[in-house]
N, C-alpha and C positions, 0 to 999 in steps of 0.2 A: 786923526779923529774920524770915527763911525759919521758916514752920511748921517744929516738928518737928524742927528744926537748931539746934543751943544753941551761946550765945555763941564758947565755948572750941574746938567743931569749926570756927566762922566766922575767927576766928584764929590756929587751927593751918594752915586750907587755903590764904588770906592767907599765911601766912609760907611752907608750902611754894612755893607759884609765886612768890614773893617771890627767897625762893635756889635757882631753879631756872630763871631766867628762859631758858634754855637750851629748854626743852620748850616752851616756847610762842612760839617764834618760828619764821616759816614754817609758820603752821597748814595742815590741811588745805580747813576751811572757815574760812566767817565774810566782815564786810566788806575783810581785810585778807590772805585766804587766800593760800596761796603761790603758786599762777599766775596772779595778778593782776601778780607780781612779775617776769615773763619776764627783764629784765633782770638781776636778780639773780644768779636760778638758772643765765642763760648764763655767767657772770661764775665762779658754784663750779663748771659744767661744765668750763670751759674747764681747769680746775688738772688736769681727768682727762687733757689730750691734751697742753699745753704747763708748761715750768717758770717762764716769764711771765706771769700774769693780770694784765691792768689793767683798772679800771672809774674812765675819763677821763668823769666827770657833772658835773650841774648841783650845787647846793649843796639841801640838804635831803631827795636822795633816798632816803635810808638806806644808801650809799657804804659809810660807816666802822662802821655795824651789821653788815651783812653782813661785812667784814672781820674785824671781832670775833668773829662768829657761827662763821667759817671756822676761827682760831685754836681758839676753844675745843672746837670738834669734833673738830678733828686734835689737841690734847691730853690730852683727857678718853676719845678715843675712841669719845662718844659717838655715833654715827652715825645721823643717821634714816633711816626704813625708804625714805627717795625719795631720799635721799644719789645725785647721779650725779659728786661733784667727784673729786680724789687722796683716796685713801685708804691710808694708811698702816700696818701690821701689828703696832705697837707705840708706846710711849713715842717723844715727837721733841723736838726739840730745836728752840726760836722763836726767833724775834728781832723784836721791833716797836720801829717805830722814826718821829719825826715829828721836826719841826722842830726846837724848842727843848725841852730837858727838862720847864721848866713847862707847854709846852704838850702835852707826852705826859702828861703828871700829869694837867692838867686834861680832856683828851679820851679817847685810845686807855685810859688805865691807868683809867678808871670805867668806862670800854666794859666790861672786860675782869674786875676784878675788883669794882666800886663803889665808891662810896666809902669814906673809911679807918676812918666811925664805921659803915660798914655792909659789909664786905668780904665778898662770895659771895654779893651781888645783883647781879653783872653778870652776862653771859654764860656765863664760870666758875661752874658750881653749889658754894654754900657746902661742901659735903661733900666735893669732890673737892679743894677746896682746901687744899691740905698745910701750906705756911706762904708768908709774904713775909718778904724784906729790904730793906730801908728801902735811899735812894740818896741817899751823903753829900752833903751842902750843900744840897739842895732839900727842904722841909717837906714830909709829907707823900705824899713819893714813895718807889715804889716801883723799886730794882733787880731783882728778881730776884721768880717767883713759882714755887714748884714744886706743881705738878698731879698728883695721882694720876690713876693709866690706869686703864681698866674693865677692861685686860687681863693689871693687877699693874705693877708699876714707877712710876715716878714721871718727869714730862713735865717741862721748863725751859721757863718763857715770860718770856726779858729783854728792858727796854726799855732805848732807846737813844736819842739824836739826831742829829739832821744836823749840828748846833754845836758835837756834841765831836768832828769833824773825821775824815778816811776812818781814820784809823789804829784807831781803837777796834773798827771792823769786820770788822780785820784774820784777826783771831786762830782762831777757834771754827767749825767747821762746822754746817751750821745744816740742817734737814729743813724747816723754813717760813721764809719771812721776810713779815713784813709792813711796807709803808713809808704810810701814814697821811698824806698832804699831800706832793706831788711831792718828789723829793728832788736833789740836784747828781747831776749825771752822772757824776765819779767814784767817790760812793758810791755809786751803785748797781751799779756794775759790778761794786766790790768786793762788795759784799752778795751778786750774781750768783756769783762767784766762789766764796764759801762753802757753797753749796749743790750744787758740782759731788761730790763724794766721797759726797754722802748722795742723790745724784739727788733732791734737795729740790724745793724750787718758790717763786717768788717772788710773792705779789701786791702790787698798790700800787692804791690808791684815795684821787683829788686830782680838786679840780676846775683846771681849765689856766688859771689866773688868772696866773700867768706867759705865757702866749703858749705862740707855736712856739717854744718854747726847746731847749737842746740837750738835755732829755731826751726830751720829747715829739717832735723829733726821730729822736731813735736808737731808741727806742720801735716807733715809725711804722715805721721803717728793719725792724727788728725782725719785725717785724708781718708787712710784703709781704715779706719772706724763710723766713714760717713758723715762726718762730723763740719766736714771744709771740702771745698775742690781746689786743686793746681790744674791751671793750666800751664805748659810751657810754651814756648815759641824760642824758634833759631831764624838768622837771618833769611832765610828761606820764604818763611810767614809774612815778610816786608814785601808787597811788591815795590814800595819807593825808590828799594834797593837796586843796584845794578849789577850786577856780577861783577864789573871792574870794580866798584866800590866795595863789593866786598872782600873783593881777591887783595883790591888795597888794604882793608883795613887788616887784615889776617897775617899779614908781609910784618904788621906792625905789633902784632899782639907778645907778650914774653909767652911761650908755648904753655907753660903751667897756667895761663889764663882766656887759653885760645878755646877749650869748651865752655865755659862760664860765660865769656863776655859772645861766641860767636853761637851758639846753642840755647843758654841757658843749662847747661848743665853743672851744676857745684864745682866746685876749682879743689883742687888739692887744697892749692895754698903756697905759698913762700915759706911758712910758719910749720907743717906739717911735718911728722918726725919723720915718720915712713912714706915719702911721695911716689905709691908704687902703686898701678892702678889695680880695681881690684880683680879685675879679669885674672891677673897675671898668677894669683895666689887661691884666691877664692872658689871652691869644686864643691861638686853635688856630693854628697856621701857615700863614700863606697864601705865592702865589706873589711875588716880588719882584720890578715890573719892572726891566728890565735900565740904564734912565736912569736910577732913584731914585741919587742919590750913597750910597757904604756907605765904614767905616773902623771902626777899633776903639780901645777903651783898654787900657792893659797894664799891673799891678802886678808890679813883681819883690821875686824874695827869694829865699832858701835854702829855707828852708820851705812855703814856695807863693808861687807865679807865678801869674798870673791875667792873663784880659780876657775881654771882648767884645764884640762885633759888631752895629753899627747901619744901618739902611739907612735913608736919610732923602726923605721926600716932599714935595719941596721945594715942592709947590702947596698942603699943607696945612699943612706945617711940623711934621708926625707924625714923631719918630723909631720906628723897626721892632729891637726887639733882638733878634736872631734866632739868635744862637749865644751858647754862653761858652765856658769854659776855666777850667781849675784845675787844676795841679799841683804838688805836694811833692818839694825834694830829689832835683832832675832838672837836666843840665847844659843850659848857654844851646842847644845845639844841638837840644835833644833838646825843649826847648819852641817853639825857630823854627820846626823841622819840622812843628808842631802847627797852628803860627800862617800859618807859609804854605800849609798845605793847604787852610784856608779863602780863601784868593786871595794870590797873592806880589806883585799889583799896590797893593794896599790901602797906605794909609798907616795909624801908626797911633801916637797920643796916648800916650807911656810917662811912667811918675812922675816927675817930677825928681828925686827922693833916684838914681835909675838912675845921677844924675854923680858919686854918689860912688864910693869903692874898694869893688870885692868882697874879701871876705876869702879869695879863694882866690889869683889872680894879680896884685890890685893893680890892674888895668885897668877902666877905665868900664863898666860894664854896658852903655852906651849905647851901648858902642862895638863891645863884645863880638855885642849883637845886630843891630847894624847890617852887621859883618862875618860876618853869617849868614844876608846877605840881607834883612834888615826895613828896611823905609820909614816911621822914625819921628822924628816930634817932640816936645818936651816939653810937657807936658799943662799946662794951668792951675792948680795945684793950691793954689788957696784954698778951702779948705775948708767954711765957712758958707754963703760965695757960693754952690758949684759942690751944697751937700745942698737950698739952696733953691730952686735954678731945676730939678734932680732931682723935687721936692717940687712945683714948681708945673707943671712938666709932666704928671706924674702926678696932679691934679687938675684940670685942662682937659683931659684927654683928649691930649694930644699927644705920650703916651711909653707906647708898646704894649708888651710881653714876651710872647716865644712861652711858650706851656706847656713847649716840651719843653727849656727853658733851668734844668731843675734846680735846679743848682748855685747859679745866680741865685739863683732862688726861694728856696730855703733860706736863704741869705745873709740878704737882705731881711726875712725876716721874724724875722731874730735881731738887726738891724741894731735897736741902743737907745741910749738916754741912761741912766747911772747916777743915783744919788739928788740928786749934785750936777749934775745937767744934761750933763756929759761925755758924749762918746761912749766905748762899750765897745769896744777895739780888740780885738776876735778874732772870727776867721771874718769879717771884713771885703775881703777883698781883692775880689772880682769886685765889692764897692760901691765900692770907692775907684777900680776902671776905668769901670766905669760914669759915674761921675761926671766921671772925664776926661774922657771921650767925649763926656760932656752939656757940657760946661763948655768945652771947646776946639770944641764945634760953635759956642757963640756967638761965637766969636773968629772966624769964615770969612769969609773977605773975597771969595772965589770958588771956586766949586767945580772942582776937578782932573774932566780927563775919566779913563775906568777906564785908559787904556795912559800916560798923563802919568808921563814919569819923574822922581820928587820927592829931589832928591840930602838925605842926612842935615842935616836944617837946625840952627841953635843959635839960634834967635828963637824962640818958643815962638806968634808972631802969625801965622807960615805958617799958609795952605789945608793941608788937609791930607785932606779928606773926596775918597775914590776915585772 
């Protein structure tokens, strides 16, 4: 016991920073001060300029603290004197929200208020906490918490999950939202959506153990638009951390999830068809010469059309994909035109499903874009075959993609297996030409010269490479 300091003041100071935990996070000094935290503090700045904050990190940097620490500031009002994030001029209205109910119980909801035999030792100071309402069928959890403001009125902070589905998100405008572990891309638009009437603000803090998925996509999209900031953080950004502890936890990661969980950087995946990084495959554009044979593959459909464009070196057996294509809900002319402007000499591998009826005229697709000018044959379209020999080119080096093939790129690294081994058919189209084009390159029996007029063949074993 501190001289001169009696028991009873040692346990009243104890239980003030107890339920107060709010004051002492982001100190000024100490080993843990707050600009040792840069990543943090850019993560609450950013809510000051955009209404997307994301902090896409590594696992154990303090992510979901800081989120927590964000909520309860914008409810309570309590503001610190180095506050640079949004700041709000009254009571707001939250909403947090994670995966599964139990798992917002067991994480975000002790973040936020503590536990339910200790409620107003989280973030939330005990005194400003007004009351909770429990959330039927789950033990222990809370719906609803409401917070008194330092500036009178009283704040809403409800939780939610991603598993009761976009409709529950529908309803209520919201001046925060926080999403606690990535979320589907339609809820988060919607959640987006809720916040437009309050000029609210969104943040989300996940480490990308999904991959380039379609959020961290549209995110990203986001992002180079001005629209939202990422910040990331890697164990690095922790001073909590200790180099043993990380060197331990690293010892323990499966390696396909050692930059995701240890960087924040997107994970392949377990699920992923091609887990081949993209360094390995992906080059800046160079010149093509004008011998190399080129041709393309082509998905159709109402909803997107797709291909792309190979140029092949036939001394080393390197295919070059150097263009794509992707459009929606566009008539057969209006994609030929696309397709010929890349060379109207080109042949070029289209799906076989192409023979069946369009639901607009009843006429072959195949036929439609052949009378539009395309010089195309039917693609090989075995599927396991045509992702493995895709797959094994891409690991011998012998299937390049320019950087500036986007749309590709994107594709690819959405391109997955579900939990039963399936592939996920969306956002596939430029892989499933791709793979034509890889797939009917092995079927070549000799290569067409570039002016070679190739009449619409119906053998799927014609030359077909320009």
């Amino acid at each position: 016991m501190l001289k001169g300091v009696s028991e009873h003041d040692i346990r009243k100071a104890l239980e003030i920073r107890r339920n107060n935990k709010i004051d002492y996070m982001f100190p000024d000094t100490g080993e843990l001060a707050r600009h040792l935290y840069k990543k943090h503090l850019e993560f609450i700045e950013n809510t000051s300029q955009y209404r997307q904050s994301v902090m896409m990190a590594a696992n154990r940097v303090g992510k979901s603290e800081a989120g927590a620490y964000m909520v309860a500031v914008w409810a309570t009002g309590i503001y610190p004197h180095w506050w640079n994030g949004r700041v709000f001029p009254g009571p707001v209205n939250c909403l947090v929200a994670g995966e599964t109910s139990k798992l917002v119980r067991d994480s975000v909801q002790e973040k936020l208020f503590g536990p339910m035999n200790a409620l107003g030792t989280g973030t939330i100071p005990k005194e400003y906490l007004y009351s909770t309402a429990p959330k039927s069928g789950i033990p222990n959890a809370i719906d609803t918490g409401l917070v008194t403001h330092k500036k009178g009125g009283t704040s809403v902070v409800q939780l939610q999950s991603y598993d009761q589905g976009r409709e529950v998100f529908q309803a209520t405008a919201r001046h925060v939202i926080w999403d606690d572990e990535e979320p589907p891309l339609d809820i988060y638009i919607e959640q987006l959506l809720r916040t437009m009437t309050t000029n609210g603000v969104m943040i989300c803090t996940f480490t990308p153990l999904k991959g380039v998925s379609e959020t961290v996509l549209h995110l990203q999209s986001q992002a180079q638009e001005g629209k939202a900031a990422i910040v990331t953080a890697t164990w690095d950004d922790a001073p909590h951390l200790s180099q043993e502890i990380k060197d331990e936890l690293f010892a323990t990661l499966p390696p396909h999830q050692r930059d995701a969980r240890s960087k924040g950087v997107p994970s392949l995946g377990s699920g992923a068809i091609y887990p081949v990084l993209e360094k390995e495959y992906v080059i800046s554009p160079i010149e093509l010469p004008k011998h190399w044979a080129q041709g393309y593959g082509m998905d159709v459909g109402w909803n997107n059309t797709a291909a792309c464009w190979g140029a092949l070196d036939r001394d080393t057996d390197v295919l070059y994909i150097y263009s794509d294509y992707k459009e929606g809900q566009k008539e057969p002319a209006v994609h030929a035109a696309a397709i010929k402007a890349r060379g109207a000499h080109l042949v070029g591998a289209i799906d076989p499903a192409s023979t069946g009826r369009s639901q607009k005229d009843g006429e072959q697709l195949v036929s439609l874009y052949t009378r539009q000018g395309l010089n195309l044959i039917l693609a090989d379209n075995t599927v396991e075959a045509g992702i493995f020999e895709v797959y094994e080119r891409l690991t011998t080096g012998r299937l390049k993609i320019f950087s500036t093939c986007t749309k590709l790129l994107e594709e690819i690294r959405l391109y997955r297996r579900d939990e039963k081994g399936k592939i996920v058919k969306q956002h596939d189209h430029i892989m499933d030409a791709m793979r034509y084009l890889v797939k009917t390159l092995q079927l070549v029996v000799t290569i067409r010269q570039q002016h070679d007029y190739i009449p619409p063949p119906t053998s799927r074993k014609t030359s077909w490479m320009g």
